[in-house]
N, C-alpha and C positions, 0 to 999 in steps of 0.2 A: 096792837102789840107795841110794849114803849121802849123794848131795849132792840138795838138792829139786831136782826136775825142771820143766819145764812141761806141761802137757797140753792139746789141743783136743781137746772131749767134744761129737760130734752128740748134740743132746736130745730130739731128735722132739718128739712130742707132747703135751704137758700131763696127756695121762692117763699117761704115762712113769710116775710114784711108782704108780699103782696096778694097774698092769698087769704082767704074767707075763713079758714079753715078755725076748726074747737082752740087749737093752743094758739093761734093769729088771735083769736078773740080772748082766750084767757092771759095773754101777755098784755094784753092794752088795757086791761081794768087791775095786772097785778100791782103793780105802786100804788094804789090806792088803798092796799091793807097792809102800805108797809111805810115805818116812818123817810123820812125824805133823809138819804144820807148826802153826807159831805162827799164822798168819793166813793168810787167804786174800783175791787178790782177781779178782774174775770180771770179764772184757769178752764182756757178754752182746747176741747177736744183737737183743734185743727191747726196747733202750733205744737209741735214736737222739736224739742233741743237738748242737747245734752252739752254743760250743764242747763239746771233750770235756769230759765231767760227772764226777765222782765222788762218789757217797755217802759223806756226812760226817753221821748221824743216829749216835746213842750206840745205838738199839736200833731198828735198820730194820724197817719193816713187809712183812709179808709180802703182793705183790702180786699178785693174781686176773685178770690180762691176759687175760685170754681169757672164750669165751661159747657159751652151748649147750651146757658139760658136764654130767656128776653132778653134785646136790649135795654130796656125799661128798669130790668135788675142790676146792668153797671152804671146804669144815673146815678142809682141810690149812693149818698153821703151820710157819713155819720160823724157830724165835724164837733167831736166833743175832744176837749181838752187835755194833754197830759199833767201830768204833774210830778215831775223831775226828782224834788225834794222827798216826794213819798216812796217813789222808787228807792232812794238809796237807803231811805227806812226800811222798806221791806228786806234788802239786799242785809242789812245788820240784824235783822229779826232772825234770817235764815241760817247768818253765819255763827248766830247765839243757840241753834238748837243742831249745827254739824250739818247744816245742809248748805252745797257751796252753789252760789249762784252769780249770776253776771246781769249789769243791765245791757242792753241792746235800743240804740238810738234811732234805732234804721226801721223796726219794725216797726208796723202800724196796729191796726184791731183789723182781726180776720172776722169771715162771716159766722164763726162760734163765738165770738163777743158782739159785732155789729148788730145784726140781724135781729136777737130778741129785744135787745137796747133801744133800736131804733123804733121797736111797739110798747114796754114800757115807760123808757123817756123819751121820745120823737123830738122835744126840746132841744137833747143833747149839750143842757147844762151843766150836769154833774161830769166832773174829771175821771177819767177810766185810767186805769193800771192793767195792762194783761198779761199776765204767767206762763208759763210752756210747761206742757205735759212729759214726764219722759216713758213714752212707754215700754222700756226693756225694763224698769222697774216695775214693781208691785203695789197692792193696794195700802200696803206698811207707808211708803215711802208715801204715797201721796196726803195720805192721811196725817204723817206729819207737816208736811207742808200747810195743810191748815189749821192745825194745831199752831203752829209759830204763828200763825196773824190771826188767830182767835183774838187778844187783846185789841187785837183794832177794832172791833166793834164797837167797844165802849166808848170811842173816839167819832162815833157816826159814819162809821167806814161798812158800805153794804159788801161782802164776799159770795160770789155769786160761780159755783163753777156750771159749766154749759158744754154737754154732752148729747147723750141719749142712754135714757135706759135700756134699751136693747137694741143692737144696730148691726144688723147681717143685711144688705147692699143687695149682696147677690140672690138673695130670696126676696128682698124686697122687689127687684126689679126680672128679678126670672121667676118665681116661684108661684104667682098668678093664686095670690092669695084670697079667697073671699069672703073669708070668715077668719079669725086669729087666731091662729093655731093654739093650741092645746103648750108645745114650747116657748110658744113666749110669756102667754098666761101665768102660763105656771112659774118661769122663773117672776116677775114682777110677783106675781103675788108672793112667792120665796120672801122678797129683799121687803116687802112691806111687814110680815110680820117679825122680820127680824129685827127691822125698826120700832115695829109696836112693843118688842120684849124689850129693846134698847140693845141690842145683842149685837156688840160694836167688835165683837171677834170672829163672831161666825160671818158675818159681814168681810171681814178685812180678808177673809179664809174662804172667797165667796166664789172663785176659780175652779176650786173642789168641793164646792158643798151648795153651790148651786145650780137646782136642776139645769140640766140643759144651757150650762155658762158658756162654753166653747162656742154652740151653734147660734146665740143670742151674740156673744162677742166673738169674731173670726181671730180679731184682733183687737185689745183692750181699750186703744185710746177713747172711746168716748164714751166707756166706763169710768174712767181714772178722775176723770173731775168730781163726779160723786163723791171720793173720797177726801176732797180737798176742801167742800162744803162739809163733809160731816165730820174731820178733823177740827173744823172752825165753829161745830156745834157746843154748846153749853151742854156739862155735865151735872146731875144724872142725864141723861137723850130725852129730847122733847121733841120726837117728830111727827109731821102733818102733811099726806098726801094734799096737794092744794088742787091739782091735774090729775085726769089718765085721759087718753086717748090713745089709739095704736092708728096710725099713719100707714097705708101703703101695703096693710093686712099684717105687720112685722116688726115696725118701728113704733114699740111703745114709749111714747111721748109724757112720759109721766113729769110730776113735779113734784119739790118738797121742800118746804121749809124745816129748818132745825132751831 
């Protein structure tokens, strides 16, 4: 593929870098079917702000959001670099389409940016930018958000948002799953063929029209990034499941290029 794409990457769980697991190993070979961008910027499920935030730090810290794991998982570093000047690009892209936003010098990359970053580029060459979700808005809203840095591609700028396609916690870890239920199924295979139609309304309307949305999402955030990668897609929709796995009997761990 010769013009940068966008992608939404399910991240699971934080032990993701250390683990064996189907998307551990489909995130280490995915740069290799993807041109080498100049920059990247992530709108990750586990940074919530209002307004939308962007990391504007020269050299982001690597963020340990989570609790109860290995020590082995707050060694991990992901010492790639900011890039200041792009920020305040993105900040003017935002303010050109009615979306007001701030940068923020203090935040680092959490483990919904780190984490996949660190099995695609493990070098930690390429400059990261990462976004805040806000989720009391809608899939409208996110969706314009990557609409506004759609044009960055053209520029070698990879837009990657990193979520989960379906992320209920509490059945993942209470509900003693041994098989994948029948509601997670079904909503995933929903959102793929509405991608196969290119059916970027019934999608944005996906809270009411998709089965079983509520109990796949308790709560939207790490839905919302999906729409911030297929806001950033080229029209007519060109999309391409590249992953599926479901995680934990619940957490379907899909992926997609646009």
């Amino acid at each position: 593929m010769a013009q940068m794409p966008a992608l939404f990457i399910s991240h699971g769980s934080p032990m993701l870098a250390l683990e064996e697991a189907p998307t551990t190993v489909f995130l280490r070979q995915l740069s290799s079917q993807l041109p080498t961008p100049k920059a990247i910027i992530v709108a990750s499920a586990h940074w919530e702000t209002e307004p939308l935030s962007i990391t504007g730090a020269t050299h982001p810290r690597t963020i340990h959001d989570f609790q109860g794991f290995p020590k082995a998982l707050y060694e991990l570093r992901y010492p790639a670099a900011g890039n200041p000047e792009l920020a305040k690009r993105l900040q003017t892209l935002f303010k050109e389409s009615g979306i007001e936003s701030r940068i923020d010098s203090e935040y680092g990359l959490d483990h919904g940016a780190w984490n996949p970053l660190l099995l695609m580029y493990p070098r930690a060459d390429i400059p990261v930018i990462e976004i805040s979700v806000q989720p009391h808005r809608d899939a409208r809203w996110h969706y314009r958000i990557g609409q506004a840095l759609a044009t960055l591609k053209q520029e070698d700028i990879l837009i990657i948002g990193t979520g989960n396609l379906t992320h209920n916690l509490r059945e993942a870890f209470l509900g003693q799953h041994t098989t994948t239920p029948p509601w997670v199924s079904e909503f995933a295979t929903w959102v793929d063929a509405q991608l196969a139609h290119g059916d970027i309304e019934s999608l944005l309307d996906w809270h009411t029209l998709a089965p079983h949305a509520k109990r796949n999402h308790p709560s939207p955030e790490h839905f919302l990034p999906f729409f911030v990668a297929l806001g950033a897609a080229d029209t007519p929709l060109h999309a391409k499941r590249l992953h599926n796995e479901v995680a934990m009997g619940v957490l379907a761990m899909d992926a997609y290029v646009f």
